[in-house]
N, C-alpha and C positions, 0 to 999 in steps of 0.2 A: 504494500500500500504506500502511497506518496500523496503528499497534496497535488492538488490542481493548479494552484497556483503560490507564485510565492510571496512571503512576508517578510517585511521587514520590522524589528522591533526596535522601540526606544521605551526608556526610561522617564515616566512624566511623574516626578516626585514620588512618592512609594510605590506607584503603580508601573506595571508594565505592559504596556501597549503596543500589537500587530498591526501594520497596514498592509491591504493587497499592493502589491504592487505589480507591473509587466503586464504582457497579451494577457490573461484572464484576469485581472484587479476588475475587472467588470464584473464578472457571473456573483461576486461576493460584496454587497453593498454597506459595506458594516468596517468596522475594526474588533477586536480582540483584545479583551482586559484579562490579561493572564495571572499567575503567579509562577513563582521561578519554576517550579517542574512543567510545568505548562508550557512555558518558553522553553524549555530544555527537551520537552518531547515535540512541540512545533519545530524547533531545528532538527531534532532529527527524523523530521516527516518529510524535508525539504528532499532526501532523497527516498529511492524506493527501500521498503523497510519492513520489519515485520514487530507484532508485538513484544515479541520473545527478545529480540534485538535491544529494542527499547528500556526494557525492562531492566535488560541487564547493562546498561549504559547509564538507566540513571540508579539502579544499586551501587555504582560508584560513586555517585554524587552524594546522593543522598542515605540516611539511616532506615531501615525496615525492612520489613520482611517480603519473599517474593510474593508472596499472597498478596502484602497491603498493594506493593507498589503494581504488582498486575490491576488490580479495583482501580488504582487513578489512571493506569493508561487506558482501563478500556473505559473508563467514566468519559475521559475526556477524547478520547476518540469517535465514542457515540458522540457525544455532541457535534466534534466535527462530520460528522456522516449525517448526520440533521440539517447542516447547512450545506449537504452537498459537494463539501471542501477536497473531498478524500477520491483517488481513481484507486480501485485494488482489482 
């Protein structure tokens, strides 16, 4: 799975914020209020990718367990498949 299209992120005082950018910044009419793992799994959606991948990329980053961290990437992956964001 990969996004559709890509994002850029900034830092707008505690928060962290996606924009579409490139050929498809259209199909997505919105921006993207993240949190760090959030932004840590939108970068690595930016190429093709798998959950399992994910997972264990941000066990490095972050503390817990493969269970918890499986729950936030597929939490937050359905969302993105809500808006469409995701080709797999």
């Amino acid at each position: 799975m990969k996004l559709k299209c890509e994002f850029e992120t900034t830092e707008l005082g505690d928060e962290i914020i996606a924009v579409p950018v490139g050929d498809n910044a259209r199909s997505f009419g919105g921006v993207l209020n993240l949190n760090d793992s959030a932004a840590a799994i939108l970068k690595l959606l930016q190429k093709d990718t798998t959950v399992e991948k994910i997972v264990s990329a941000l066990l490095e980053e972050y503390e817990g367990t493969t269970e918890e961290m499986t729950a936030v990437v597929e939490k937050f992956i359905d969302k993105l498949r809500k808006e469409n964001l995701l080709s797999e």
